[in-house]
Backbone as ProteinMPNN parsed JSONL, in Angstrom:
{"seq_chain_A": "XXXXXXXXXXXXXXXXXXXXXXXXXXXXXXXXXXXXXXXXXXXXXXXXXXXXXXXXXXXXXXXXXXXXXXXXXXXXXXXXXXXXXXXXXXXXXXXXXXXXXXXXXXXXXXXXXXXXXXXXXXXXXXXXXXXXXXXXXXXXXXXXXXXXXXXXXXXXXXXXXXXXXXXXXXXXXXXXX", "coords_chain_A": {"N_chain_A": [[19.568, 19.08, -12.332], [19.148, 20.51, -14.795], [17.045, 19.093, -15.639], [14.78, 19.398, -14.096], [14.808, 21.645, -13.736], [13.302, 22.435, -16.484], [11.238, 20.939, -16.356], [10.077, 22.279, -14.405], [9.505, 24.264, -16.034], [7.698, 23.378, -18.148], [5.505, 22.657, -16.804], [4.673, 25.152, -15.524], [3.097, 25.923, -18.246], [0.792, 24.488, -19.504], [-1.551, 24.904, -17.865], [-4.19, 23.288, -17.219], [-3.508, 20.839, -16.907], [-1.601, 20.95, -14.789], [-1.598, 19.445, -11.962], [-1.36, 16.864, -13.547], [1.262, 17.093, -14.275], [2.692, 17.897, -11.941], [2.049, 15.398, -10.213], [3.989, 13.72, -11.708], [6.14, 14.838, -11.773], [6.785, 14.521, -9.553], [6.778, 11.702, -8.969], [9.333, 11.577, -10.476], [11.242, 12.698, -8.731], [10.614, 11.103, -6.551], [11.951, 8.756, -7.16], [14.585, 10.035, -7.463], [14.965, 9.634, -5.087], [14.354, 12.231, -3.464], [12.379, 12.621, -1.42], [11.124, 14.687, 0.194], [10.564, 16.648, -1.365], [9.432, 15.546, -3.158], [6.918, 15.0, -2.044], [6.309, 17.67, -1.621], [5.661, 18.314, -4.29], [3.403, 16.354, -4.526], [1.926, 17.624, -3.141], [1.308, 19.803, -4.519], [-0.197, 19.027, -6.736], [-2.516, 18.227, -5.61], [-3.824, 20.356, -4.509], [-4.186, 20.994, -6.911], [-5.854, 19.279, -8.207], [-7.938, 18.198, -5.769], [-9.44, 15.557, -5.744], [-7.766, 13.626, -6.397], [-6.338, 10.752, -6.755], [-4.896, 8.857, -7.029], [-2.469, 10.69, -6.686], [-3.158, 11.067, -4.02], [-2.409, 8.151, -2.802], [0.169, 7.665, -3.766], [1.57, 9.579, -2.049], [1.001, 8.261, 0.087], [2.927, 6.041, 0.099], [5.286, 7.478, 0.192], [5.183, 8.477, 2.557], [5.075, 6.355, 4.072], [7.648, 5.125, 3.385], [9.437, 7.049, 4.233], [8.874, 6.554, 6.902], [6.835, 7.977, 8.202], [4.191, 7.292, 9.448], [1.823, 7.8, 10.333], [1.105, 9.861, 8.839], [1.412, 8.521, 6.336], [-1.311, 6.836, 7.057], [-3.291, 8.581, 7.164], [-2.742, 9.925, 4.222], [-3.302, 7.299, 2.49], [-5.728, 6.41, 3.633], [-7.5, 8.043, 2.628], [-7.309, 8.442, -0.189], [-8.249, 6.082, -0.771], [-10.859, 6.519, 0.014], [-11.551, 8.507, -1.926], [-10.984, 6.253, -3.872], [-13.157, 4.459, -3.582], [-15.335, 3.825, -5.042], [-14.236, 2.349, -7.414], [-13.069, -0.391, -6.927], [-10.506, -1.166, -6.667], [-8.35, -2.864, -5.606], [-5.965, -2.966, -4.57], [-5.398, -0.867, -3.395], [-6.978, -0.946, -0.75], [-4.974, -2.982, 0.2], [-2.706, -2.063, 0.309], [-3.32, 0.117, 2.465], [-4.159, -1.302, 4.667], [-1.346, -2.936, 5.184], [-0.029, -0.26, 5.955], [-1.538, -0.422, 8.629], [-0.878, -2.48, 9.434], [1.692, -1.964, 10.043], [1.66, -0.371, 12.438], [0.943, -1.616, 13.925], [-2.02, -1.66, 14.099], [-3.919, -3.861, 14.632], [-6.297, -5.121, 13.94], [-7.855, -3.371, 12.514], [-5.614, -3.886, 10.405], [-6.514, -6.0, 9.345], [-9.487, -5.545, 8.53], [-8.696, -4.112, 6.274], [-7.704, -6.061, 4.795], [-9.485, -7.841, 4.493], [-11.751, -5.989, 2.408], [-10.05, -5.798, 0.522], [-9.604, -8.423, -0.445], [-12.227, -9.293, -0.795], [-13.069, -7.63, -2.8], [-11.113, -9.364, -5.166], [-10.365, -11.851, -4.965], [-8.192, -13.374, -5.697], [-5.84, -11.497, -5.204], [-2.975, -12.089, -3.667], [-1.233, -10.656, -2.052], [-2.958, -9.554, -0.169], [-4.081, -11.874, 0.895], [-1.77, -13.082, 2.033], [-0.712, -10.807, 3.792], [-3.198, -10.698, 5.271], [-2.554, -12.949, 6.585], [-0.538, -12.924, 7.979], [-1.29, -10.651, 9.608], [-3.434, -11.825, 11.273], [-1.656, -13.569, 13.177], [-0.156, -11.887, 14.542], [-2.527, -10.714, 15.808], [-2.9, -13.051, 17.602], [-4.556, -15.085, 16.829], [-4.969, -18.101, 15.838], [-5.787, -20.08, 14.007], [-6.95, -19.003, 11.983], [-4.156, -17.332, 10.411], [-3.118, -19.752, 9.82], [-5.364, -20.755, 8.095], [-5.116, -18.492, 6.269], [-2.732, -18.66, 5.626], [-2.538, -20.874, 4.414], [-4.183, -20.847, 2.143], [-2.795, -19.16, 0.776], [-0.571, -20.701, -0.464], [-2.171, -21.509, -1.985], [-2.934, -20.511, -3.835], [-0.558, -18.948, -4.715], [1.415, -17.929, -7.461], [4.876, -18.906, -9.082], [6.106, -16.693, -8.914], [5.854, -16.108, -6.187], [7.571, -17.724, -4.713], [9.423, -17.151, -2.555], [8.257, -16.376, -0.583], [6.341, -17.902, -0.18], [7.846, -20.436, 0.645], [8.302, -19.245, 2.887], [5.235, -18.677, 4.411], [4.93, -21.435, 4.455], [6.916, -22.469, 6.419], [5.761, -20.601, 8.403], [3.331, -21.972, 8.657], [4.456, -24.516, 9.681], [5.406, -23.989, 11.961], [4.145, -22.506, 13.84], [1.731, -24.765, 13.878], [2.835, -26.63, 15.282], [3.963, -25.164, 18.037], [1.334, -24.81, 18.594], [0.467, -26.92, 19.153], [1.298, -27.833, 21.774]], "CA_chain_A": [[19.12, 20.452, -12.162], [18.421, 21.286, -15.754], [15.515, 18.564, -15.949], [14.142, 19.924, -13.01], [14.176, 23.351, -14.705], [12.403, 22.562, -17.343], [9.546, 20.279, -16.167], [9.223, 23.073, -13.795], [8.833, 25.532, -17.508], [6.252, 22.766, -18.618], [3.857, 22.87, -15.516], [3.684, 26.704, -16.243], [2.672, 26.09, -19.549], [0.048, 23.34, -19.284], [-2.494, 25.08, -16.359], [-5.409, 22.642, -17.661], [-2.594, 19.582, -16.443], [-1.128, 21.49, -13.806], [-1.604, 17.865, -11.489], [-0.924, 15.42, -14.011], [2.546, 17.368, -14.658], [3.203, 17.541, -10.402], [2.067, 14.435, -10.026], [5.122, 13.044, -12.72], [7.315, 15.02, -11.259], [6.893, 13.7, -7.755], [7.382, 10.306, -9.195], [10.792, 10.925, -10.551], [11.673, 13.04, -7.679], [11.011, 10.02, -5.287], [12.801, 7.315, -8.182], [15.984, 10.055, -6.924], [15.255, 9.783, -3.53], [14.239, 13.472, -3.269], [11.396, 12.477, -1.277], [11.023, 15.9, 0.761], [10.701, 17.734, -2.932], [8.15, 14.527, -3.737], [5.621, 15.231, -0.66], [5.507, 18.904, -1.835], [5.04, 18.315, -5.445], [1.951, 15.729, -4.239], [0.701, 18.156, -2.491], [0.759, 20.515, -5.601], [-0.921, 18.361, -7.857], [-3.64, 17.501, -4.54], [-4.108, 21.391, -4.812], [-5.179, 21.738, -8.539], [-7.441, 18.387, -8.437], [-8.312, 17.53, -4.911], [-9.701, 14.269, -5.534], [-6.844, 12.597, -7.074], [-6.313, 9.749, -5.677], [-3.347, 8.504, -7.309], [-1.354, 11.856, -5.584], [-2.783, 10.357, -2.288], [-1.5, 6.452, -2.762], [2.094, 7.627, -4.201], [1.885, 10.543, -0.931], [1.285, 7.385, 1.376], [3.509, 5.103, 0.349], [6.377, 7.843, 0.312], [5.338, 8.626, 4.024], [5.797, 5.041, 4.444], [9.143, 5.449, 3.14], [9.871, 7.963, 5.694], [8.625, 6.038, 8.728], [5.693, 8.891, 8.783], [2.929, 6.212, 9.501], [0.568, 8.299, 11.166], [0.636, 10.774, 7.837], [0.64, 7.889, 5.254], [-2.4, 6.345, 7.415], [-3.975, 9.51, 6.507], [-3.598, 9.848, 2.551], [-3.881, 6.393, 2.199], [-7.403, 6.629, 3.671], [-7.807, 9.729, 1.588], [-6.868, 7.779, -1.715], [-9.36, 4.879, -0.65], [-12.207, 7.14, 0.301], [-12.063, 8.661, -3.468], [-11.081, 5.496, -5.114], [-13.656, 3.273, -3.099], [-16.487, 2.891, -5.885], [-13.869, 1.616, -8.402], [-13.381, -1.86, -7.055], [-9.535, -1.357, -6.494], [-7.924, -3.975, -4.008], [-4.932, -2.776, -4.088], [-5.621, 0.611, -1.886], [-6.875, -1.791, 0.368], [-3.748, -3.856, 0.751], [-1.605, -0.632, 0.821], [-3.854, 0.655, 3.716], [-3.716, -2.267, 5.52], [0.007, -2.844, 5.313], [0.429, 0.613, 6.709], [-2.025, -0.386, 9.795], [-0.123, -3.546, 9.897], [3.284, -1.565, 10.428], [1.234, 0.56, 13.458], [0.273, -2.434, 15.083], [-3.165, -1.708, 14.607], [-4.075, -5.742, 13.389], [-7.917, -5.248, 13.661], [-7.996, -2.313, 10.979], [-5.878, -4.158, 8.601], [-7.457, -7.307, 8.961], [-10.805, -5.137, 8.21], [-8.542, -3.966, 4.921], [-7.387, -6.786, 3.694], [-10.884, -8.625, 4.398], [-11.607, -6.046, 1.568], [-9.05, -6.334, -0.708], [-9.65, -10.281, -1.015], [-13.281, -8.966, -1.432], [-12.264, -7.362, -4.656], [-10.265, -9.929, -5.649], [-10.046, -13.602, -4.276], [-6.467, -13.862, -5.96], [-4.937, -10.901, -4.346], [-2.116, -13.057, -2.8], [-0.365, -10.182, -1.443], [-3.751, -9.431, 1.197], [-4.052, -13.219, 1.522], [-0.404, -13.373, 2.866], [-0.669, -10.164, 4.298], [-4.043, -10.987, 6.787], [-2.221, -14.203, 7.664], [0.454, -12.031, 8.887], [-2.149, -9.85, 10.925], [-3.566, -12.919, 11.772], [-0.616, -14.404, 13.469], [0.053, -10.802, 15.26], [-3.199, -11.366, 16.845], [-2.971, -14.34, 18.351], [-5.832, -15.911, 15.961], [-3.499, -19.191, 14.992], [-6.213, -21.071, 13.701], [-6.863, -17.927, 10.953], [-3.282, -17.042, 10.229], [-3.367, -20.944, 9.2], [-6.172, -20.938, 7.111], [-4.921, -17.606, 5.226], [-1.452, -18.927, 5.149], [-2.296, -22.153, 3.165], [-4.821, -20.315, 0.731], [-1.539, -17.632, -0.195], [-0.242, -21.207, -1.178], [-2.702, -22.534, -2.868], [-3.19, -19.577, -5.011], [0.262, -18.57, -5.476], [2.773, -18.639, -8.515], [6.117, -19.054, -8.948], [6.478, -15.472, -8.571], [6.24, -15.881, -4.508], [8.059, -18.868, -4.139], [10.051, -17.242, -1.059], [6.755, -15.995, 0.375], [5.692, -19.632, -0.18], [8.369, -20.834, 1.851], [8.161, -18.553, 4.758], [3.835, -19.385, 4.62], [5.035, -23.017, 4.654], [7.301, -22.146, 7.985], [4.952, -20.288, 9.972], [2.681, -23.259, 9.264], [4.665, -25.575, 10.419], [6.149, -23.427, 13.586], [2.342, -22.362, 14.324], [0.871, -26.009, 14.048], [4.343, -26.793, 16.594], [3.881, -24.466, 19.141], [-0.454, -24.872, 18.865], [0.239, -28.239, 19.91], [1.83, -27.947, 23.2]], "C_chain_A": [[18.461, 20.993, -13.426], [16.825, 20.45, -16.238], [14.766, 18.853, -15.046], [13.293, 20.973, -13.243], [12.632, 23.158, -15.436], [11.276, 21.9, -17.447], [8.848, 21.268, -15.178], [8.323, 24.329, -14.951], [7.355, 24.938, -17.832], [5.124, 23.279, -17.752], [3.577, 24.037, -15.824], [2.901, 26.744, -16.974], [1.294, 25.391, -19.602], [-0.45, 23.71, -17.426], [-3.54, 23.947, -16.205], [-4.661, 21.055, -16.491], [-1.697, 19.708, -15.471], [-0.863, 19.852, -12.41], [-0.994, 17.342, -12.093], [0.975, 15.92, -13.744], [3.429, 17.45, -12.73], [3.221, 15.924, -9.911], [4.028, 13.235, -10.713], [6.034, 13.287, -12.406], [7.889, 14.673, -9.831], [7.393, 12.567, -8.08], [8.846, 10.601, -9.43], [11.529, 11.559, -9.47], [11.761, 11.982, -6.537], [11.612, 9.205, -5.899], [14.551, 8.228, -7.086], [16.07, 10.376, -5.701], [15.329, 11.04, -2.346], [12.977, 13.418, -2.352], [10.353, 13.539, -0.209], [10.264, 16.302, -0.657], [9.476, 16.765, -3.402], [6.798, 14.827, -3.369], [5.452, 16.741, -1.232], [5.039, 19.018, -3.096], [3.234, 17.485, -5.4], [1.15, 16.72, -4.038], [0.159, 19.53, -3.398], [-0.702, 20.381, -6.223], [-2.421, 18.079, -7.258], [-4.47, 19.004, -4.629], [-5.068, 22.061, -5.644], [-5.965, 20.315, -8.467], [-7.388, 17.762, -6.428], [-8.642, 16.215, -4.558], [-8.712, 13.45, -6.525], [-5.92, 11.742, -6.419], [-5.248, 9.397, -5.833], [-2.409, 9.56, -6.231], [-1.221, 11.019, -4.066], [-2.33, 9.156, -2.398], [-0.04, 6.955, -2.803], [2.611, 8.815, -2.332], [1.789, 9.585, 0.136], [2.263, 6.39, 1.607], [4.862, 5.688, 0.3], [6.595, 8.276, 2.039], [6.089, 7.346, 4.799], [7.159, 5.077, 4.26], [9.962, 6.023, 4.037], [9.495, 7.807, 6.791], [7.404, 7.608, 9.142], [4.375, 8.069, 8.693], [1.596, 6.823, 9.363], [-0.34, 9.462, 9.54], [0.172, 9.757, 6.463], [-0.746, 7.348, 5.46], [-3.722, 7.108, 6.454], [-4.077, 9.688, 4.616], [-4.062, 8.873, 2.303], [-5.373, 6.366, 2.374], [-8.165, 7.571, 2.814], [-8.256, 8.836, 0.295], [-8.176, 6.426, -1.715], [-11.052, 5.324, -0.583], [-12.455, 7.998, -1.421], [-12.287, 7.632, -4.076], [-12.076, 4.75, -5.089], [-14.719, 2.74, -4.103], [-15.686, 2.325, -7.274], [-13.566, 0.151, -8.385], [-11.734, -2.342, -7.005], [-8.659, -1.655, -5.221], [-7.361, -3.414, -3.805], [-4.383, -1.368, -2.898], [-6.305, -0.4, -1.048], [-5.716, -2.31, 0.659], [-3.174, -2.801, 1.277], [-2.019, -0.191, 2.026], [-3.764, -0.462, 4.798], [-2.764, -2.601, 5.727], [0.609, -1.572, 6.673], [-0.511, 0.447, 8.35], [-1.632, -1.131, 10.637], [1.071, -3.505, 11.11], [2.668, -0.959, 11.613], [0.647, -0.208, 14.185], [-1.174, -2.395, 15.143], [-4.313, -2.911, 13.42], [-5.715, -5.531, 13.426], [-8.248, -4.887, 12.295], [-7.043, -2.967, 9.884], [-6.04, -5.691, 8.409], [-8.76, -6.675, 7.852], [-9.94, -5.0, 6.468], [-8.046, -4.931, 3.983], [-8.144, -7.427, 3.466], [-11.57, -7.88, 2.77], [-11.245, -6.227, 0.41], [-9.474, -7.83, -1.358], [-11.532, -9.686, -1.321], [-13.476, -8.911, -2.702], [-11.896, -8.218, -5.316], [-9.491, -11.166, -4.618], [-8.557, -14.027, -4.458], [-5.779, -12.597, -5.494], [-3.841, -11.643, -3.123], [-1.325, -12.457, -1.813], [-1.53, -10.003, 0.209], [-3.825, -10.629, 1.238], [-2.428, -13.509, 2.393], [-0.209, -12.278, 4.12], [-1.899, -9.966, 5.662], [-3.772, -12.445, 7.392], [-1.416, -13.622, 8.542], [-0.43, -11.163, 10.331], [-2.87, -10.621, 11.559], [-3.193, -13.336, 13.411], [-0.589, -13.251, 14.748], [-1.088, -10.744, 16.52], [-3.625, -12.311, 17.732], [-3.976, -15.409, 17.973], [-4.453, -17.04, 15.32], [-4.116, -19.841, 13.69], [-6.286, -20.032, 11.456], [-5.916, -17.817, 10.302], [-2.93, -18.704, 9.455], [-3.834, -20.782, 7.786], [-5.655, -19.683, 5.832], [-3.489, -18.227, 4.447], [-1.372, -20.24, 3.781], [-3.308, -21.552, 1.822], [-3.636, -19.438, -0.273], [-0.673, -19.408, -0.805], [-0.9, -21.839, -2.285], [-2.737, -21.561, -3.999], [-1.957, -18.897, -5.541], [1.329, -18.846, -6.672], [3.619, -18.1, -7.995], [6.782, -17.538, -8.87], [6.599, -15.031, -7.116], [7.084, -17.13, -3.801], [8.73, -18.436, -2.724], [8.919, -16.998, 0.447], [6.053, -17.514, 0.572], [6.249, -20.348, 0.824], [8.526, -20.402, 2.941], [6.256, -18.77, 5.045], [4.601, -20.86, 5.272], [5.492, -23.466, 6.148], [7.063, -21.714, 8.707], [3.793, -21.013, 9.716], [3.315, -24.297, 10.481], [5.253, -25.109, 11.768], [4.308, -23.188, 14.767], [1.634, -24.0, 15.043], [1.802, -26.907, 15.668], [3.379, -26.536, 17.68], [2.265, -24.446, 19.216], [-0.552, -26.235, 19.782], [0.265, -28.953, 21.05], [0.67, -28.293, 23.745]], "O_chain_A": [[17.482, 21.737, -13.375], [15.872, 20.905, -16.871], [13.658, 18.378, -15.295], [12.101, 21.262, -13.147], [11.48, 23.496, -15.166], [10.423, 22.076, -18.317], [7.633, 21.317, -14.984], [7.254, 24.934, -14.869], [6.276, 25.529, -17.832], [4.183, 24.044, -17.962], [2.49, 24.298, -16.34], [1.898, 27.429, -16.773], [0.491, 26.286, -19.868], [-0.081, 23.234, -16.353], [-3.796, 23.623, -15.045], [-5.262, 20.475, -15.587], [-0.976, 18.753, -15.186], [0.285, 19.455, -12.208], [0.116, 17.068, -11.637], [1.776, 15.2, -13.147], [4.576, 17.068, -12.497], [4.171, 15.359, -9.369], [4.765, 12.416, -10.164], [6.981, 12.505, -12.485], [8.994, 14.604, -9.293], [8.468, 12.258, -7.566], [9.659, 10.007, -8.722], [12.571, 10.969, -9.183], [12.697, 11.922, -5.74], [12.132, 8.485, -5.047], [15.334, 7.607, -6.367], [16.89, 11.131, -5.179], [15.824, 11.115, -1.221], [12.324, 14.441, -2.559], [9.188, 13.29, 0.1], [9.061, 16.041, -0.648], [8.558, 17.293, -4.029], [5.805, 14.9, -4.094], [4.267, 17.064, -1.311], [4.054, 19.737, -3.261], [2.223, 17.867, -5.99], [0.015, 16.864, -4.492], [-0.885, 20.156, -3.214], [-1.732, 21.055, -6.263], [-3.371, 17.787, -7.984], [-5.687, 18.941, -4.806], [-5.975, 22.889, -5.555], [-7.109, 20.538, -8.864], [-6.642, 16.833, -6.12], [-8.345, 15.684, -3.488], [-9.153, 12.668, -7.368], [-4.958, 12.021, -5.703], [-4.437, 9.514, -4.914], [-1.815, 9.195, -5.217], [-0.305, 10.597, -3.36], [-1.321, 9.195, -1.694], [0.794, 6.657, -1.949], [3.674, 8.742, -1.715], [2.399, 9.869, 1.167], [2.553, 5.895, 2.697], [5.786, 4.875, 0.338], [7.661, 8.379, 2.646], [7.026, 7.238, 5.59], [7.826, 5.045, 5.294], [10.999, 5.565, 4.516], [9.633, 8.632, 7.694], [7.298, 8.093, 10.269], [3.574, 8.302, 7.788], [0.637, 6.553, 8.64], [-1.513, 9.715, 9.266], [-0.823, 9.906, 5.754], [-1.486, 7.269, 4.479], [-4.56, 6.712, 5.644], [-5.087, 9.61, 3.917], [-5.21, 8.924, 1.859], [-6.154, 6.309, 1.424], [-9.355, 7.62, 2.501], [-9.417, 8.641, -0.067], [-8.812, 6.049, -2.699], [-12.062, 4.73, -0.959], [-13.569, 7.986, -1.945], [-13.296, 7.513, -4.772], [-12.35, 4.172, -6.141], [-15.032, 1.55, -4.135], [-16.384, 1.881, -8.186], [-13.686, -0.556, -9.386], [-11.452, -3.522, -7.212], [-8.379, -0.978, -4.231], [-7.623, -2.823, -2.757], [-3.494, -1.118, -2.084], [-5.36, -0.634, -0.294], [-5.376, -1.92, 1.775], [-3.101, -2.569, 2.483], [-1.108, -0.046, 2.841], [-3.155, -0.212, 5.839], [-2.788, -2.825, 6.938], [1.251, -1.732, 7.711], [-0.142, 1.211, 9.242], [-1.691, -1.057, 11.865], [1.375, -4.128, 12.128], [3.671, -0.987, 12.326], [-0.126, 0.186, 15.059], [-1.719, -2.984, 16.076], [-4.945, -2.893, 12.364], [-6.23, -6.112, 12.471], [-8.674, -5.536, 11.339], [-7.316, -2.824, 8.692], [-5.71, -6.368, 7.435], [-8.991, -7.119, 6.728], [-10.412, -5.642, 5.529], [-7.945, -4.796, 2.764], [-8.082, -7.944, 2.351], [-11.913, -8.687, 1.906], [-11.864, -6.684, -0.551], [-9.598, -8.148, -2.541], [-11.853, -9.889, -2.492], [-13.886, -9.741, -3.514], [-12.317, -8.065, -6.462], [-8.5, -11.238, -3.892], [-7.881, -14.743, -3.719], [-4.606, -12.954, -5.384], [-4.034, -11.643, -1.908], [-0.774, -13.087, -0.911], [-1.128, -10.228, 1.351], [-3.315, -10.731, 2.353], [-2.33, -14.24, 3.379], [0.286, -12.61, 5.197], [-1.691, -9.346, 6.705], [-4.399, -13.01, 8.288], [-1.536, -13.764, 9.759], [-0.208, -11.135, 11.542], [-3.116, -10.188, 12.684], [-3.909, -13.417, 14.41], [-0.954, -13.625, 15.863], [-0.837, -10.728, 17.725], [-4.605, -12.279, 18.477], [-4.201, -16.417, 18.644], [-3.442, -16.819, 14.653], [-3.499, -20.114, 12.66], [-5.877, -20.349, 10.34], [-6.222, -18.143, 9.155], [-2.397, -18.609, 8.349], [-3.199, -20.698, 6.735], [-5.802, -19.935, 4.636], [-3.215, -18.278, 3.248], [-0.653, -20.45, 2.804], [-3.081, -21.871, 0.655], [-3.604, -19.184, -1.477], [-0.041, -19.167, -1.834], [-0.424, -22.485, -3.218], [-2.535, -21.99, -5.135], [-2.034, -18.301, -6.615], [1.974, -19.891, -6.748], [3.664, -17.293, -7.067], [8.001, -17.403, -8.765], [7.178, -14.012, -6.739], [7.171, -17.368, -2.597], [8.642, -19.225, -1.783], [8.841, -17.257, 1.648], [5.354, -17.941, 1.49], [5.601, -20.854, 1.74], [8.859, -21.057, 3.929], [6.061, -19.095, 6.216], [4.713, -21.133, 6.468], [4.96, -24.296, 6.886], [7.602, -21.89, 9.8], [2.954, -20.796, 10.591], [2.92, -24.678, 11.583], [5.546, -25.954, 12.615], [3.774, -23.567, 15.81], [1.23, -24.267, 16.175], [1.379, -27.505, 16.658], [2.444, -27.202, 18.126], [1.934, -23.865, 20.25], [-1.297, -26.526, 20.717], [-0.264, -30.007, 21.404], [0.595, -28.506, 24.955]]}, "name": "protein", "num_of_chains": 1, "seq": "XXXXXXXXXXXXXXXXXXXXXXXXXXXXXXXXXXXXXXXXXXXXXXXXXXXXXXXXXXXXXXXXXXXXXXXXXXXXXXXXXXXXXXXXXXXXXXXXXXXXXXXXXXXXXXXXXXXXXXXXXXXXXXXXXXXXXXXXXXXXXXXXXXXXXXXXXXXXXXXXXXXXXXXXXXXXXXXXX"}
């Protein structure tokens, strides 16, 4: 309660940073799981700079959090439509993830087709359009993505490695019938 206080004293103080200082406080507000109190500080900080994109990514992936799909769909797209001439995959992946979770496998095929655009080693959209892949009934695809997320990954996905490795070999199975 009393750090609450007084980052709320700061933001007074600091009009020029009025954002940056909502923005910061949203973050540690969602670290304690305040994530009601998070979504309205975003939407502070979205207030005093409109195009700040960061607000919208951290405002989609706390919707996500809260099973509000339909609303993270929305900043996320928000956050992508400012950030889009910087060349950053990773609002692609994030947007595609959330189109993933909504069943809607076309749209985040289309986003993770960017993402790997951006960035050929993005392993998380290479694992993540084998997955949407797979969802669509494309086997041969969901294949081909699945063995590139091995070829390109380190030892930092080894379990992701072994679940690729097992919907190869369950895929190549059941293709064969």
């Amino acid at each position: 309660d009393e750090a609450i206080k007084e980052h709320r004293i700061a933001i007074s103080l600091a009009s020029d940073l009025h954002h940056f200082f909502h923005y910061n406080f949203a973050v540690t507000l969602k670290t304690g799981g305040f994530l009601k109190d998070a979504v309205n500080e975003l939407m502070e900080a979205i207030r005093f700079e409109p195009d700040y994109w960061e607000a919208y990514h951290l405002l989609g992936m706390i919707f996500v959090g809260m099973r509000k799909l339909e609303d993270a769909e929305k900043s996320m797209e928000r956050a992508v439509e400012i950030q889009s001439k910087s060349g950053e995959s990773g609002l692609h992946d994030d947007l595609g993830n959330i189109y993933l979770m909504q069943g809607k496998y076309h749209l985040a095929v289309n986003e993770y087709e960017k993402a790997i655009t951006l960035d050929k080693n993005n392993v998380e959209a290479v694992y993540n359009i084998a997955m949407a892949y797979e969802k669509m009934g494309d086997i041969d695809k969901a294949i081909e993505f699945y063995k590139k997320f091995i070829a390109i990954s380190s030892a930092d996905y080894t379990n992701e490695m072994g679940r690729a490795k097992e919907r190869i070999k369950e895929l190549t199975k059941n293709d064969s019938r």
